[in-house]
C-alpha positions in Angstrom: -9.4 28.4 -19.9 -7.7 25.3 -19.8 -9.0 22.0 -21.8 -8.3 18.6 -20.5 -8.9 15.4 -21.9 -9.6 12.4 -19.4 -9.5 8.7 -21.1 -13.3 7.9 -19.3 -12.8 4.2 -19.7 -9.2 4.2 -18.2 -11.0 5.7 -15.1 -13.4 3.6 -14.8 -11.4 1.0 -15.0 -8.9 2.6 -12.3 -11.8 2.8 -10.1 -13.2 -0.8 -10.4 -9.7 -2.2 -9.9 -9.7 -0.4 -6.8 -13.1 -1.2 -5.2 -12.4 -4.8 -6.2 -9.0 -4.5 -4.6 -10.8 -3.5 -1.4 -13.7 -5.8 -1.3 -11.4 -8.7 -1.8 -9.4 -7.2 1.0 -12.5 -7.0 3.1 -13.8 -10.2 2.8 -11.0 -12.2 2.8 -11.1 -11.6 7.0 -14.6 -12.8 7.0 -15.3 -16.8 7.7 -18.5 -18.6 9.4 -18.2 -19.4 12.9 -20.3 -22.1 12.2 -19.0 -23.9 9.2 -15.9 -22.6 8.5 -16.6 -21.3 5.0 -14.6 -18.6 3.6 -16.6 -16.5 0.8 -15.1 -15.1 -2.0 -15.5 -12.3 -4.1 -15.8 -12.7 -7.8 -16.1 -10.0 -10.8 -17.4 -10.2 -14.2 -17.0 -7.5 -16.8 -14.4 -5.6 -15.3 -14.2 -3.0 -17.2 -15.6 0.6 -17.3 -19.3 0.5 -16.1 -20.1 -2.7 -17.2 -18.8 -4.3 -13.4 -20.8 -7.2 -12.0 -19.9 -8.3 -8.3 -20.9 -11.6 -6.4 -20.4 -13.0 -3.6 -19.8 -16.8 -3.5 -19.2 -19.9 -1.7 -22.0 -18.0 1.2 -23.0 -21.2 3.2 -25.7 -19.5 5.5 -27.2 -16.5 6.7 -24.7 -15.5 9.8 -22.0 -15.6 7.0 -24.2 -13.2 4.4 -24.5 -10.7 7.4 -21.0 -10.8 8.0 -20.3 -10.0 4.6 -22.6 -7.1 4.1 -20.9 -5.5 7.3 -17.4 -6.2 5.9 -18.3 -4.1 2.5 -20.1 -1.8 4.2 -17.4 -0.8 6.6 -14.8 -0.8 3.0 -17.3 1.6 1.4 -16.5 4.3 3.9 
């Protein structure tokens, strides 16, 4: 039997950097028809499980849609 040992927090970390890596990627192709307004993606905490996400600078509903869809689709 072999014993490993895995740094959990650099992990976590690995994987955060990533998903915030692709929902910036995935919003940043989203803007409202309407107004023009680009959201942006902004993180808090980034590190281990302590992550936060929002979603700023959303000027109506159409956009809020849109941006659902966009991380949706990066999620699979």
């Amino acid at each position: 039997m072999a014993n490993f040992k895995f740094n959990k927090d650099k992990i976590l970390r690995q994987v955060s950097d990533n998903l915030t890596k692709r929902y910036e990627q995935a919003v940043r192709t989203v803007r409202c028809p309407e107004h023009g307004t680009i959201p942006r993606v902004t993180f808090k905490g980034k590190t281990g499980s302590n992550i936060n996400w929002r979603i700023e600078n959303i000027c109506c509903e159409q956009l809020k849609k849109q941006v659902e869809v966009a991380i949706q689709k990066a999620n699979r």
